[in-house]
PyMOL commands that place a pseudoatom at each C-alpha (Angstrom):
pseudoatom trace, name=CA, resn=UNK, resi=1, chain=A, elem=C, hetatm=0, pos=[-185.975, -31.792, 83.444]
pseudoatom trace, name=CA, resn=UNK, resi=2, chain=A, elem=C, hetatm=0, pos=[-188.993, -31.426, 85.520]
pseudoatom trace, name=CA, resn=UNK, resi=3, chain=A, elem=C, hetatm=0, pos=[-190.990, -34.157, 86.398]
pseudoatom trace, name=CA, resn=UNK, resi=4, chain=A, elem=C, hetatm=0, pos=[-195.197, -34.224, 87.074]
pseudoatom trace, name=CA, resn=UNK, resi=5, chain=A, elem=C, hetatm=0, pos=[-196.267, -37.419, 88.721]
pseudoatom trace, name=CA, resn=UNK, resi=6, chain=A, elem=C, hetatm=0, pos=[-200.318, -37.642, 88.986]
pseudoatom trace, name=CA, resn=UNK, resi=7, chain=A, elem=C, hetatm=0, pos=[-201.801, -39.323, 92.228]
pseudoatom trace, name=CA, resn=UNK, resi=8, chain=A, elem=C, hetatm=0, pos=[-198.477, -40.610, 92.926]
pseudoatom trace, name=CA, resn=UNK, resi=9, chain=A, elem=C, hetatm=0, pos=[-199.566, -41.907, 96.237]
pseudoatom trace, name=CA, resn=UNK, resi=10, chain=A, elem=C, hetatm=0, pos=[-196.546, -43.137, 98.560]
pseudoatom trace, name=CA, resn=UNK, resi=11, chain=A, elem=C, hetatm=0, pos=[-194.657, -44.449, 94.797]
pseudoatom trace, name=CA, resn=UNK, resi=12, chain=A, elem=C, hetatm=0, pos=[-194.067, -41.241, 93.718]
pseudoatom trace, name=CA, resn=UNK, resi=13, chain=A, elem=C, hetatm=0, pos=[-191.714, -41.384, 90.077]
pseudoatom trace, name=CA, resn=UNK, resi=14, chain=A, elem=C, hetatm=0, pos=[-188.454, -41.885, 90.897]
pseudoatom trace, name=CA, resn=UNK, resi=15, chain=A, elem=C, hetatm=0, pos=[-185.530, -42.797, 88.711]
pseudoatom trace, name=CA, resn=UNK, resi=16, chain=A, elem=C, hetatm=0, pos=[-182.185, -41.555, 88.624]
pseudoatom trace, name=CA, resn=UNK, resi=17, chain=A, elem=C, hetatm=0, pos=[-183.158, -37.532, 88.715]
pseudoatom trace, name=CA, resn=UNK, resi=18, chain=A, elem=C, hetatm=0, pos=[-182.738, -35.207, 91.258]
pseudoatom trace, name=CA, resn=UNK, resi=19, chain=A, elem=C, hetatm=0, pos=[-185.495, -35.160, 93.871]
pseudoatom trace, name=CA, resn=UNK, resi=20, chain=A, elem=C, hetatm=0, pos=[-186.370, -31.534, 93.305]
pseudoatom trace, name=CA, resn=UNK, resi=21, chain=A, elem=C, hetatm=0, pos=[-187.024, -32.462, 89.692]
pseudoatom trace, name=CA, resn=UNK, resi=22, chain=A, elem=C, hetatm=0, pos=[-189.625, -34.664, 90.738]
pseudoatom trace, name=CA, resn=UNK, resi=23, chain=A, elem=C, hetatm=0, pos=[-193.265, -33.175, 92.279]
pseudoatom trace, name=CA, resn=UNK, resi=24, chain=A, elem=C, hetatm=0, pos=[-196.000, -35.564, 93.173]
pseudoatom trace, name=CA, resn=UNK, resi=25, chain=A, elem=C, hetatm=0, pos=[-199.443, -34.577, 93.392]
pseudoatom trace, name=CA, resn=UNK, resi=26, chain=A, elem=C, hetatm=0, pos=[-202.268, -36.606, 95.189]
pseudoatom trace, name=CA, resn=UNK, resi=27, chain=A, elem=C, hetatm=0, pos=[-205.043, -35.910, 97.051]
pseudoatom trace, name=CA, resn=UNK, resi=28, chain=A, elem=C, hetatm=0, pos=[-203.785, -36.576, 100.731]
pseudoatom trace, name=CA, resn=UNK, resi=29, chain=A, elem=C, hetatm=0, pos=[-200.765, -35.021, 102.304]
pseudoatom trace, name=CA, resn=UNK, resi=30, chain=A, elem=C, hetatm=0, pos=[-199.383, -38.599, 102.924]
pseudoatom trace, name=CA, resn=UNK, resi=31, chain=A, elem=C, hetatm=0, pos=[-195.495, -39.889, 102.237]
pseudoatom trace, name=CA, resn=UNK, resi=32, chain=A, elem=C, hetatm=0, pos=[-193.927, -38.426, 98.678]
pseudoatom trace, name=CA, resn=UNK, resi=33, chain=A, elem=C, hetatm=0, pos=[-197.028, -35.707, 97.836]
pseudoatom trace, name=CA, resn=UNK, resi=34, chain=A, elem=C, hetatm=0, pos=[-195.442, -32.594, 97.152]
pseudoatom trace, name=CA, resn=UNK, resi=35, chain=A, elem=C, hetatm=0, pos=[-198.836, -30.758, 96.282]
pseudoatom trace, name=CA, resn=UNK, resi=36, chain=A, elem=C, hetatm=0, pos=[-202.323, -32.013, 97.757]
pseudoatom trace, name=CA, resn=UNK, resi=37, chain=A, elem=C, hetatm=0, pos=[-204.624, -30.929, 94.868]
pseudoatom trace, name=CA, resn=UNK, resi=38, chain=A, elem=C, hetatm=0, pos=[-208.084, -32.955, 93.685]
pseudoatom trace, name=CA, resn=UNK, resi=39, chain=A, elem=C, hetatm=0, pos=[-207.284, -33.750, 90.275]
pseudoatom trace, name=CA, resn=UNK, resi=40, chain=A, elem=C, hetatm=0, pos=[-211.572, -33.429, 89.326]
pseudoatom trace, name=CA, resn=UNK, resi=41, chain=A, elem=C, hetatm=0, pos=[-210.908, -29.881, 89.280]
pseudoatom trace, name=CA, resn=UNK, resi=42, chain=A, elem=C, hetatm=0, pos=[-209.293, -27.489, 87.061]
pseudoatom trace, name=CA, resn=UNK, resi=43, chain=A, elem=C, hetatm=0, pos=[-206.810, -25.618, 86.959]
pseudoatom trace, name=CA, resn=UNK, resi=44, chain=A, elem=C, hetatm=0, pos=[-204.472, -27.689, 88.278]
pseudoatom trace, name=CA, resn=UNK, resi=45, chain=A, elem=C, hetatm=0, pos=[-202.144, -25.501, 90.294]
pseudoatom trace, name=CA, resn=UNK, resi=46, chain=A, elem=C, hetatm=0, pos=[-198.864, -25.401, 88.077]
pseudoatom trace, name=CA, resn=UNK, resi=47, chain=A, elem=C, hetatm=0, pos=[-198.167, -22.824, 86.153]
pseudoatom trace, name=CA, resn=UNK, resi=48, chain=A, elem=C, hetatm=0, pos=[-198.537, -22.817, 81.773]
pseudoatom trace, name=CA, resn=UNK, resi=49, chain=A, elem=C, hetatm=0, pos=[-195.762, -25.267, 80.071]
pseudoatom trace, name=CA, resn=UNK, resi=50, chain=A, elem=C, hetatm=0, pos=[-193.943, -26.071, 83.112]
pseudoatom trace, name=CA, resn=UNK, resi=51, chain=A, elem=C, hetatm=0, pos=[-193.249, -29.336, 82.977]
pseudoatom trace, name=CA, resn=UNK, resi=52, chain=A, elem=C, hetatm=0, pos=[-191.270, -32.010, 80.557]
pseudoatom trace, name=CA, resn=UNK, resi=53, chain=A, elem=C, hetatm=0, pos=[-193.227, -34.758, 81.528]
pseudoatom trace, name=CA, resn=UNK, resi=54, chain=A, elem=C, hetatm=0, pos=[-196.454, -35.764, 83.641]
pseudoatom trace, name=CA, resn=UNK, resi=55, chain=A, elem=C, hetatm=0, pos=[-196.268, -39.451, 84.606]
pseudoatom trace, name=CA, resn=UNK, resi=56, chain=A, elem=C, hetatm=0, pos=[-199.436, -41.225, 85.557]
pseudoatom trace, name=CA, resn=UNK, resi=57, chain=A, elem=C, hetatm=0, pos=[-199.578, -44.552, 86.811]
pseudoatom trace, name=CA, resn=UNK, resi=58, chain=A, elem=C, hetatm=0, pos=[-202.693, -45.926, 87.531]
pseudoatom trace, name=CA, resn=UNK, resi=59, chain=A, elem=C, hetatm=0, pos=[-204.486, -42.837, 88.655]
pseudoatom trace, name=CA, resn=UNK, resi=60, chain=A, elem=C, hetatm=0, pos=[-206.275, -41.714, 85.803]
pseudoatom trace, name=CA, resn=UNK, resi=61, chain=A, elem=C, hetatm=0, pos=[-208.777, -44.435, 85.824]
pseudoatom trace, name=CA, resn=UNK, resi=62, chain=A, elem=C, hetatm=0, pos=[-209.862, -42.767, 89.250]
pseudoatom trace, name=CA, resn=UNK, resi=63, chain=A, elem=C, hetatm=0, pos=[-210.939, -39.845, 87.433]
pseudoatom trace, name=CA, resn=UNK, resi=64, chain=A, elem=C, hetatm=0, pos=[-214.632, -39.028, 86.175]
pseudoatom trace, name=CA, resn=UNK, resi=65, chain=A, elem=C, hetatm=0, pos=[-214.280, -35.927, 83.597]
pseudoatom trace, name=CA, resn=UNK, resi=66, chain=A, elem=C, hetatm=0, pos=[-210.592, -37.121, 82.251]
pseudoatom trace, name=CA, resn=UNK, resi=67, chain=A, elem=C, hetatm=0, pos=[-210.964, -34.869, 79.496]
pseudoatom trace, name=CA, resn=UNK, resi=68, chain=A, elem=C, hetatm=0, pos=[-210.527, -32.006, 81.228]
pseudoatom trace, name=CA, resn=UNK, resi=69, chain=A, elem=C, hetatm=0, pos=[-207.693, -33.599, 83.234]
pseudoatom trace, name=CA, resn=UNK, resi=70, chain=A, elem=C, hetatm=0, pos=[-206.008, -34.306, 79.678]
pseudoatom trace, name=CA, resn=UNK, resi=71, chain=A, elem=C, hetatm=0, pos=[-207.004, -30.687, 79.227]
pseudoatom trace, name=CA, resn=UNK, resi=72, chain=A, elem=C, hetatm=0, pos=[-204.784, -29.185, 82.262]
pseudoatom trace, name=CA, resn=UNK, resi=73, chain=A, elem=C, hetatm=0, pos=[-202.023, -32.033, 81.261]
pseudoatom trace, name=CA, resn=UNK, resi=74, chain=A, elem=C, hetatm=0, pos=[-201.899, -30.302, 78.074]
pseudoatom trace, name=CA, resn=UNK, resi=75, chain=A, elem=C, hetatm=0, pos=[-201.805, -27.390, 79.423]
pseudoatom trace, name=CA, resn=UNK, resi=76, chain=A, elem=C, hetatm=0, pos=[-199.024, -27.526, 81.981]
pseudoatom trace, name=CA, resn=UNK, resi=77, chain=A, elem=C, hetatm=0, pos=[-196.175, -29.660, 79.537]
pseudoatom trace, name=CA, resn=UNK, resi=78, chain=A, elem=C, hetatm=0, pos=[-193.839, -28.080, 77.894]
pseudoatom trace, name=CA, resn=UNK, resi=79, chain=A, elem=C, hetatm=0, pos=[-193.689, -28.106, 73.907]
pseudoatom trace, name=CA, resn=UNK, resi=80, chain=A, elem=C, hetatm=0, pos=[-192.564, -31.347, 72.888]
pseudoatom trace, name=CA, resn=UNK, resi=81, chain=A, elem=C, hetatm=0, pos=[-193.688, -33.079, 77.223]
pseudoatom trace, name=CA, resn=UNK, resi=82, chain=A, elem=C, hetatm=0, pos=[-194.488, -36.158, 76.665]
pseudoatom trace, name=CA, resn=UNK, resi=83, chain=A, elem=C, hetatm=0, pos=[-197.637, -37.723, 79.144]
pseudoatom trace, name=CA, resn=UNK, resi=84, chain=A, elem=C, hetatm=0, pos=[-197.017, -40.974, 80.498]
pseudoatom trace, name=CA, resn=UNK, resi=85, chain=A, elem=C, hetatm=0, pos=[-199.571, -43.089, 80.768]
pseudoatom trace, name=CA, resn=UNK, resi=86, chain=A, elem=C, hetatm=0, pos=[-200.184, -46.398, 82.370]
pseudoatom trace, name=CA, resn=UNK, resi=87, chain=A, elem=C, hetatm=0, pos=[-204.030, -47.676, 82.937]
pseudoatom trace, name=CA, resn=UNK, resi=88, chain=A, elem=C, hetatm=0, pos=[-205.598, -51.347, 84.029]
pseudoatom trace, name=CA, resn=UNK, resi=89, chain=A, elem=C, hetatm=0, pos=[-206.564, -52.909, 79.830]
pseudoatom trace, name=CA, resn=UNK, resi=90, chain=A, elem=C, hetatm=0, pos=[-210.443, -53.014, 79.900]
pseudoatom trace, name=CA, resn=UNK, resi=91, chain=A, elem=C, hetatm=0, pos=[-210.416, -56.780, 79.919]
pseudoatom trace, name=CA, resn=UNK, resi=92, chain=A, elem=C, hetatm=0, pos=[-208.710, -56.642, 83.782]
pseudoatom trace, name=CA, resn=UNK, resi=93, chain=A, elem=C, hetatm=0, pos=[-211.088, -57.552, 86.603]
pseudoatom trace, name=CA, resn=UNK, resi=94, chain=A, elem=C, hetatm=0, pos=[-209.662, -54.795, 88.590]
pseudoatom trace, name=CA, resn=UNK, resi=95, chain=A, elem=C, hetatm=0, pos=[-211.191, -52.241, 86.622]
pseudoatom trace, name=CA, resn=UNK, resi=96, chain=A, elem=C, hetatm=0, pos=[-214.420, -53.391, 88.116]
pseudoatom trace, name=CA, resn=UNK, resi=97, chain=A, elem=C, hetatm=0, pos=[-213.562, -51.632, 91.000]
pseudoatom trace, name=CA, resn=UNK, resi=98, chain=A, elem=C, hetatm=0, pos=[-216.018, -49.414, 93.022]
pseudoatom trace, name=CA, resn=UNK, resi=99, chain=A, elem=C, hetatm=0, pos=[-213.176, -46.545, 92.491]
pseudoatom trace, name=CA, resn=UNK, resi=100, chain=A, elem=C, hetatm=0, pos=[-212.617, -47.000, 88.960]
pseudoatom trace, name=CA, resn=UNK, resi=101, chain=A, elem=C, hetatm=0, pos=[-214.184, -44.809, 86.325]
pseudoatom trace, name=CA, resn=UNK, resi=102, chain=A, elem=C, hetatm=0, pos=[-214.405, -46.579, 82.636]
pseudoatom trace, name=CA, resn=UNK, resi=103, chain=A, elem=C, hetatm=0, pos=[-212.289, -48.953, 81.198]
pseudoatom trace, name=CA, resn=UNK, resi=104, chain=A, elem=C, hetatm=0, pos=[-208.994, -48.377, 78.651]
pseudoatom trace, name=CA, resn=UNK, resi=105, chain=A, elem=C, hetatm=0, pos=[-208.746, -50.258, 75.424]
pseudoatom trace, name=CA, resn=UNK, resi=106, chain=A, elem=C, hetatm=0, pos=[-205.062, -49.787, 73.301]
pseudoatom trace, name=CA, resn=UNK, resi=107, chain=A, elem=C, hetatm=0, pos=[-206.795, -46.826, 71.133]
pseudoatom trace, name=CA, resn=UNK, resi=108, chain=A, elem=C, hetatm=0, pos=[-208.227, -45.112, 74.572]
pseudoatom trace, name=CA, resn=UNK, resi=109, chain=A, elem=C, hetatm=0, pos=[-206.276, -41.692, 73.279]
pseudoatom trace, name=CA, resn=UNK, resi=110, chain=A, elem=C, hetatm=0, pos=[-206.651, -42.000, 69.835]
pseudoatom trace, name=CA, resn=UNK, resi=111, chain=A, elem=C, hetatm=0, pos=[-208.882, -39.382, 69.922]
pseudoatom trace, name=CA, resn=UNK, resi=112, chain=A, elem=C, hetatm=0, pos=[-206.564, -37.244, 70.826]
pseudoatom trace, name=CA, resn=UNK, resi=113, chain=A, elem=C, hetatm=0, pos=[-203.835, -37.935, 68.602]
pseudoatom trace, name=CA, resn=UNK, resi=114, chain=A, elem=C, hetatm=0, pos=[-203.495, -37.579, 65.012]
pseudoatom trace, name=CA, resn=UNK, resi=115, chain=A, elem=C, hetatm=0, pos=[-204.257, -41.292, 64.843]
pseudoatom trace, name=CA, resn=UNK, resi=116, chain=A, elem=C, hetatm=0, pos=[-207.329, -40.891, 65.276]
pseudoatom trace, name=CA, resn=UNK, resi=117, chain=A, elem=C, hetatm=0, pos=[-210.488, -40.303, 63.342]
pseudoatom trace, name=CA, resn=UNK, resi=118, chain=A, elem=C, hetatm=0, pos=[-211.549, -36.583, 61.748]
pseudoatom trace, name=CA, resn=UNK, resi=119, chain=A, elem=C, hetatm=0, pos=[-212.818, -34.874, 65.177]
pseudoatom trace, name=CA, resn=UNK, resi=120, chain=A, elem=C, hetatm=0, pos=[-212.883, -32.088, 66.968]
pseudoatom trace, name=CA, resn=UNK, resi=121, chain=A, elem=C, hetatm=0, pos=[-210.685, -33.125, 69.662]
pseudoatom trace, name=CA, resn=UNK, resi=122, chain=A, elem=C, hetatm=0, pos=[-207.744, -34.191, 67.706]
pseudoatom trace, name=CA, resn=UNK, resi=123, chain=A, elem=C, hetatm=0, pos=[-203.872, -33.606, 67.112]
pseudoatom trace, name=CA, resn=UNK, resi=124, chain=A, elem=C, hetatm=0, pos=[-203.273, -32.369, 70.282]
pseudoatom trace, name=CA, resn=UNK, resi=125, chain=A, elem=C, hetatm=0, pos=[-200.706, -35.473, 70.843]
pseudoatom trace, name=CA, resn=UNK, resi=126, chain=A, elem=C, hetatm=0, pos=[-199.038, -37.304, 69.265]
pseudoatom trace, name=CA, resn=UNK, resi=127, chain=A, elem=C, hetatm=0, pos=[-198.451, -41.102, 69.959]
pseudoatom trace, name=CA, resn=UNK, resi=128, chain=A, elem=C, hetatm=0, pos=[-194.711, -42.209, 71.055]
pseudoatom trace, name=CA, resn=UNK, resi=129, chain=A, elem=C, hetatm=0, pos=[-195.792, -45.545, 72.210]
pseudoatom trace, name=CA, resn=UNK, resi=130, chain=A, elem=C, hetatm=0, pos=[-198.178, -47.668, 73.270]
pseudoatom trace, name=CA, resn=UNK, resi=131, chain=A, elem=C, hetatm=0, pos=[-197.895, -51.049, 74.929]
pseudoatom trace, name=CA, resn=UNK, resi=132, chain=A, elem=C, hetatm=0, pos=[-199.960, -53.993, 76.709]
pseudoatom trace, name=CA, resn=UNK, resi=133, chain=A, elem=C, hetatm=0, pos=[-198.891, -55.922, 79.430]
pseudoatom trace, name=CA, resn=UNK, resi=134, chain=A, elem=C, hetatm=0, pos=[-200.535, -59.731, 79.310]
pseudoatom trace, name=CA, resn=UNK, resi=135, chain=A, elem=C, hetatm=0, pos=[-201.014, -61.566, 82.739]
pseudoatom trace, name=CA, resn=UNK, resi=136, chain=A, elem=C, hetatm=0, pos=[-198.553, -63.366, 83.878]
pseudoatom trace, name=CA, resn=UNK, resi=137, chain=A, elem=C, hetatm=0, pos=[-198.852, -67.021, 82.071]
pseudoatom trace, name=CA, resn=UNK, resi=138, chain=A, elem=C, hetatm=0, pos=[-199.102, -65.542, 78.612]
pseudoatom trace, name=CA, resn=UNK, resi=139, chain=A, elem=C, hetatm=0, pos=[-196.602, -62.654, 78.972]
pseudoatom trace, name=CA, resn=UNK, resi=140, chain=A, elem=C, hetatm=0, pos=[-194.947, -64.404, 75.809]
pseudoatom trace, name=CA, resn=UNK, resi=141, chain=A, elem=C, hetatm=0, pos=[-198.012, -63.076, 73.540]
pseudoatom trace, name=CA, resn=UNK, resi=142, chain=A, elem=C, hetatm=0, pos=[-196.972, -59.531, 74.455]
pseudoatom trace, name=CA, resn=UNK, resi=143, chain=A, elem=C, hetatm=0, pos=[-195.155, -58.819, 71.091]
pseudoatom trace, name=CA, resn=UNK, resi=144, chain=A, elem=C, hetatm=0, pos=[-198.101, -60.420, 69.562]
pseudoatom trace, name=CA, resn=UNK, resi=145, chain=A, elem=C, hetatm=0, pos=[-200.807, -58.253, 70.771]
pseudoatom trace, name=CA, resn=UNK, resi=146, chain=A, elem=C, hetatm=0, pos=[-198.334, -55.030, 70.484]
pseudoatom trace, name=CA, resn=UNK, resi=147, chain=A, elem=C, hetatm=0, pos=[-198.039, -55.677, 67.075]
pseudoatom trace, name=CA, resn=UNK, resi=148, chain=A, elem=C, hetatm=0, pos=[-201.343, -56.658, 65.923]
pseudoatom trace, name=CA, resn=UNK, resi=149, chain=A, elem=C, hetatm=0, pos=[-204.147, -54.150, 68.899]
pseudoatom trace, name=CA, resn=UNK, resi=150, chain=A, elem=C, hetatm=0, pos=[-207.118, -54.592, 66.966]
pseudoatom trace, name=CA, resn=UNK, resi=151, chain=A, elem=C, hetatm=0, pos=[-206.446, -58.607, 66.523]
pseudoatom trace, name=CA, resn=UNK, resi=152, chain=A, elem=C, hetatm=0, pos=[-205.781, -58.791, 70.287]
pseudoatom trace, name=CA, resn=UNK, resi=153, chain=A, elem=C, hetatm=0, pos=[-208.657, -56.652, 71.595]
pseudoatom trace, name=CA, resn=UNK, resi=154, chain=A, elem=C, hetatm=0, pos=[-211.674, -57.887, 69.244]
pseudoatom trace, name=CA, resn=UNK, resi=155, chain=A, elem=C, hetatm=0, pos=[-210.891, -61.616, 69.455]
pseudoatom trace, name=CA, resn=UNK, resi=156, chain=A, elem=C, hetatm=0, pos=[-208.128, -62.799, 71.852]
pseudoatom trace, name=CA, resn=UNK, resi=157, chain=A, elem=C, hetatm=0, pos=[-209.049, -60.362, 75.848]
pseudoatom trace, name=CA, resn=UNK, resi=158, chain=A, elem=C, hetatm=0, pos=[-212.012, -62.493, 76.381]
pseudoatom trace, name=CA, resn=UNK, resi=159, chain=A, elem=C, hetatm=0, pos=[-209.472, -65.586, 76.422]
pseudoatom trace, name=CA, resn=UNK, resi=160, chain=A, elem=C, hetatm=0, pos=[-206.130, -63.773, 77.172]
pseudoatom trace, name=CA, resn=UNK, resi=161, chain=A, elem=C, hetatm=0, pos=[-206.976, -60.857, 79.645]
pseudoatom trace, name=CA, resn=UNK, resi=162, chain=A, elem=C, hetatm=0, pos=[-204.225, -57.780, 79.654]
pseudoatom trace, name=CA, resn=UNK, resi=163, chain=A, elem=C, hetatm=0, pos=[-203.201, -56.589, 83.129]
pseudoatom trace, name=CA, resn=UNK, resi=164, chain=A, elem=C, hetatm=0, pos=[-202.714, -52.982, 81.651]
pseudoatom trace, name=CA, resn=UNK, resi=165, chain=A, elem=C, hetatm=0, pos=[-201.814, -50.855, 79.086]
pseudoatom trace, name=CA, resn=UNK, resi=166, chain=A, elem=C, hetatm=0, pos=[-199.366, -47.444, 78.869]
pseudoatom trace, name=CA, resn=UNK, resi=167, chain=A, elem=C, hetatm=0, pos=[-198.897, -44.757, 76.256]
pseudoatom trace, name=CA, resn=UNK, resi=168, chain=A, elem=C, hetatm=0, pos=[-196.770, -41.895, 75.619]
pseudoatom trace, name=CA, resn=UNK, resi=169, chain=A, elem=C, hetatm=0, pos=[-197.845, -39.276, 73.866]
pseudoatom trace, name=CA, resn=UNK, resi=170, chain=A, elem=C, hetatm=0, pos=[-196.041, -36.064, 72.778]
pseudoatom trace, name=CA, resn=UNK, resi=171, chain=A, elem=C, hetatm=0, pos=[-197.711, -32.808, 73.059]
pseudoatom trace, name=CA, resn=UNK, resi=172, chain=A, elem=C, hetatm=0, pos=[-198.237, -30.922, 69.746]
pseudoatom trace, name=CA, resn=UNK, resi=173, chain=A, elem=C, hetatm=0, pos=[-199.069, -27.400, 69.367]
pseudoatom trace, name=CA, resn=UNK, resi=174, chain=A, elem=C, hetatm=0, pos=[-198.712, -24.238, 71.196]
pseudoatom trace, name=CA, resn=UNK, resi=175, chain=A, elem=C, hetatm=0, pos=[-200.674, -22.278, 73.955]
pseudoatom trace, name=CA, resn=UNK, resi=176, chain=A, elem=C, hetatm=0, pos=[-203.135, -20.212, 72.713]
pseudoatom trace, name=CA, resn=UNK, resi=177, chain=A, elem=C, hetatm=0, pos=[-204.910, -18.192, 75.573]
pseudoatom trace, name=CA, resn=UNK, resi=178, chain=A, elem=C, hetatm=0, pos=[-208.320, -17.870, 73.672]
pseudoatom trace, name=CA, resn=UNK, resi=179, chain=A, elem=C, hetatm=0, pos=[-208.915, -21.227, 72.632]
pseudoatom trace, name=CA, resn=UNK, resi=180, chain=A, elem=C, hetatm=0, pos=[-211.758, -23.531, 74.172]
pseudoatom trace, name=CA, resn=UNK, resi=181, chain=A, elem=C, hetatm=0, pos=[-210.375, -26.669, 75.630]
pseudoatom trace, name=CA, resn=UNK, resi=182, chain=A, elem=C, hetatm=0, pos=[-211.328, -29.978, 74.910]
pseudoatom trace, name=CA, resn=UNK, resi=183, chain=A, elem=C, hetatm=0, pos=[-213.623, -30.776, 77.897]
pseudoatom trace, name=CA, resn=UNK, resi=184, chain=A, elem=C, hetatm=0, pos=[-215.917, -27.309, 76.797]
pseudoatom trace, name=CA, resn=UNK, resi=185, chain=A, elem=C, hetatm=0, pos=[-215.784, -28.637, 73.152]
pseudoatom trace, name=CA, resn=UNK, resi=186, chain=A, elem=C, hetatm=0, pos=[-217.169, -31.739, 74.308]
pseudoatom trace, name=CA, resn=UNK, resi=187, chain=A, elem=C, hetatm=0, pos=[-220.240, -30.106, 76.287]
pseudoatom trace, name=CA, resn=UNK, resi=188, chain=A, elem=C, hetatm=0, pos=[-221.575, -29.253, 73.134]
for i in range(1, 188): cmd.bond("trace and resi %d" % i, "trace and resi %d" % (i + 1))
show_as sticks, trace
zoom trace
């Protein structure tokens, strides 16, 4: 198994793997970056389908054209990788931050997977999982909100914020060299 972690800063992904199965990407050359590489610009420098799974923990919030990031991501799993994603929830006053880039709602990638509406841009994933974390005093609403997004994001985050939210979704489809990617499509 072979293991991308995005802007993995000193935490790089670690678990119960190999090291060498493991390459962090940030950046800076600082403690646990493998490969220094701005993650604005594309390609990033792995080859085609080489990796299982790209783990991103609060990174790709730091990140204007994600798109095209979600383009190289695609690009770079393996059939079947799975991206991990974990993002501050929209309704977390950390994502006011001078080095954040948008905000993430629970359907942020339903765009891109077949959950989505009828658009260009979709069924390139499919969605594993999705969960919210709630702050801390009303972590026992989790299930709740889990189990009823749409409930929890139109009426309850202005009363009950989130602290963040993570999907995984499954790459679908195969490489085809001619194809536009999503971030051209969307230039349009």
């Amino acid at each position: 198994m072979k293991i991308l972690d995005l802007g993995c800063g000193t935490k790089k992904f670690s678990g119960e793997l190999p090291e060498d199965t493991i390459v962090g990407l940030d950046t800076q050359k600082i403690p646990g970056v493998d490969v220094v590489h701005d993650m604005e610009k594309a390609p990033l420098p792995f080859d085609d389908e080489s990796f299982d799974v790209v783990y991103s923990h609060h990174s790709l919030e730091h990140i204007r054209n994600r798109l095209q990031l979600v383009d190289e991501v695609w690009r770079i799993l393996k059939p079947a990788g799975v991206f991990d994603v974990t993002v501050p929830h929209h309704s977390n006053p950390v994502g006011e931050s001078m080095v954040h880039y948008g905000y993430f709602g629970m359907q942020a990638f339903d765009e891109l997977t077949n959950k989505g509406k009828e658009n260009y841009i979709r069924g390139r994933f499919n969605l594993v999982e999705r969960k919210i974390k709630l702050i801390r005093p009303f972590r026992f609403l989790e299930a709740f909100a889990n189990r009823f997004p749409d409930f929890y994001e139109w009426r309850l985050t202005w009363m009950i914020p989130a602290v963040e939210v993570s999907f995984k979704l499954r790459k679908i489809g195969i490489m085809i060299k001619e194809a536009p990617v999503l971030s051209e499509r969307m230039e349009k």
